[in-house]
C-alpha positions, 0 to 999 in steps of 0.5 A: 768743387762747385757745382751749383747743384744741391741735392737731397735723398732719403729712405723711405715716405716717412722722410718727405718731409724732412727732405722738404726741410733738408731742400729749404736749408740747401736752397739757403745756403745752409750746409749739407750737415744741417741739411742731413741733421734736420732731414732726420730730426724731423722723422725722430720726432714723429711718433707714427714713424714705429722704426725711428726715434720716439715711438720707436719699435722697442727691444724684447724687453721694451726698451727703445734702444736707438742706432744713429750715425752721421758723417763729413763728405769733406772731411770723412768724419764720423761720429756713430751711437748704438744701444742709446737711450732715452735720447730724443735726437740720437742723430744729433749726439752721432753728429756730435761725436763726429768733432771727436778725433777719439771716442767718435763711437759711442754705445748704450749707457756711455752714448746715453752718459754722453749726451746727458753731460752734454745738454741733448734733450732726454725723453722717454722715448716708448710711447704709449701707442709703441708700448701697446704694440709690443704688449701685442707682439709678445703675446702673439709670439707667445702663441707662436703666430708670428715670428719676433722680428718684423721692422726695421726700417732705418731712415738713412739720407745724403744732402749735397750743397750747391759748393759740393759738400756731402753729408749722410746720416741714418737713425734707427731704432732697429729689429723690433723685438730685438735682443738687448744689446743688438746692433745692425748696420746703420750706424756701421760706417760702410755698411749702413752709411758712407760719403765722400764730397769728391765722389758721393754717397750711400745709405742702406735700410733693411735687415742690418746682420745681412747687409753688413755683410757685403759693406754695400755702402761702401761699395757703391761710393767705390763704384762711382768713384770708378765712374759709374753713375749712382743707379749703375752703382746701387745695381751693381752693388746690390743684386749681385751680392744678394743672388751671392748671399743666398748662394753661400749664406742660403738666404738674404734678407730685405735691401734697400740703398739710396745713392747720390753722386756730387754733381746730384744724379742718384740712384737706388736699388732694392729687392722689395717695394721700397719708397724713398723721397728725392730733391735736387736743383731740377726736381721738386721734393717727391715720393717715388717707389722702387721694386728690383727690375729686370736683369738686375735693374731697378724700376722706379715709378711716382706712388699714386694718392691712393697709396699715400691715403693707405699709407696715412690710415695705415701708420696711424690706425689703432692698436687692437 
């Protein structure tokens, strides 16, 4: 079905240029899984992006084990890697995968084997500046300063073409300090991922264990399926499970889900300050900042230069 709207929206400042990217390809009459593809390439390849692709937040023992998933609106295809290695676009392998019938879900060294047989441009992706804030991070846990697991941002995104047709993708090196092996929900399809063309799409960023257990992705494609517009979507999805999670499980950990319907209104929900960048046929590329509103409601308001300025410095200060 056309629209004659195009759209794309990502997790995170760390995305803006990939969703300027993700714009040009839309406005070309690309379609929506490049548009996706490049979107998270671009923050991949960044190395000042500690929750992403190279450079990325290492394990306990300082490896760099990367999730990433991507998948089909028109199709529901799904192609998903967790635990790979030495991968320089783990997105670009999930996308792959996502043209097998079987073997669509790939983890540690099969993913990695994988995209080895396959021609994907391998890359130790621990770089110096990521080693040196693990070396930091270990001796502080040693004398018990902080606790091990802090950052875990995942870079989650949907595209929407002008035609109507839907992607998502998300790509993360997860929980930093992690043990070997773990795996959150981005590249759990539901969980940290899920778009279908004729309703729409969602993606999830925050502590994985914890959001994996409400399937919000899911959940808030369903709801806008019955007919509520993407913000009432993400509201409805997210705070209620959070206020039931520390009801049952005692506690909820950080939440942030984006969303895009298939004529290109979107939405998001959160419970932490929480940027994220959004592009349509009637917006420019911009940068907007979430915090969890009143009666479980959002409010979303522009950043302001000061806090881009901050956020510069502060991504590319030196490790002491």
């Amino acid at each position: 079905m056309s629209n004659e709207t195009w759209g794309a929206i990502a997790t995170w400042r760390m995305a803006h240029d990939g969703v300027k990217k993700a714009s040009q390809i839309l406005q070309s009459k690309g379609s929506a899984g490049d548009a996706v593809e490049e979107l998270i390439k671009m923050v991949e390849a960044y190395p000042y992006y500690k929750s992403v692709g190279y450079g990325g937040l290492p394990n306990e023992n300082g490896v760099v084990e990367m999730d990433a998933a991507f998948m089909d609106g028109d199709t529901l295809a799904q192609g998903a890697v967790a635990g790979i290695h030495n991968v320089f676009h783990a997105v670009s392998v999930a996308r792959a995968l996502s043209h097998e019938h079987y073997n669509s879900f790939l983890i540690g060294e099969g993913a990695t084997q994988y995209a080895q047989l396959n021609g994907f441009e391998m890359r130790n992706m621990l770089t110096e500046r990521a080693k040196k804030r693990w070396e930091k991070r270990r001796a502080e846990i040693a004398d018990a300063k902080v606790k091990p697991y802090d950052g875990h941002d995942t870079v989650g995104a949907i595209t929407l073409t002008p035609t109507g047709s839907m992607a998502a993708a998300t790509s993360t090196s997860g929980l930093f300090m992690k043990r070997p092996g773990r795996v959150g929900d981005s590249p759990l399809s539901g969980s940290g991922f899920y778009v279908d063309s004729e309703i729409g799409g969602a993606a999830a960023t925050g502590l994985g264990e914890d959001i994996m257990k409400g399937c919000l992705s899911y959940e808030i494609v369903r709801l806008m399926g019955t007919g509520r517009t993407p913000q009432q979507a993400c509201d409805e999805a997210v705070y209620p499970f959070i206020e039931k999670l520390q009801r049952r499980y005692g506690q909820a950990g950080e939440f942030s889900l984006i969303a895009m319907d298939h004529v290109g209104h979107w939405g998001v929900a959160t419970n932490v300050e929480f940027t994220f960048s959004v592009a349509t046929t009637h917006q420019a590329p911009v940068i907007l900042m979430a915090h969890p509103g009143p009666n479980q409601t959002t409010t979303i308001e522009p950043i302001t230069q000061e806090w881009l300025d901050a956020y510069e410095k502060r991504i590319k200060a030196p490790i002491a």
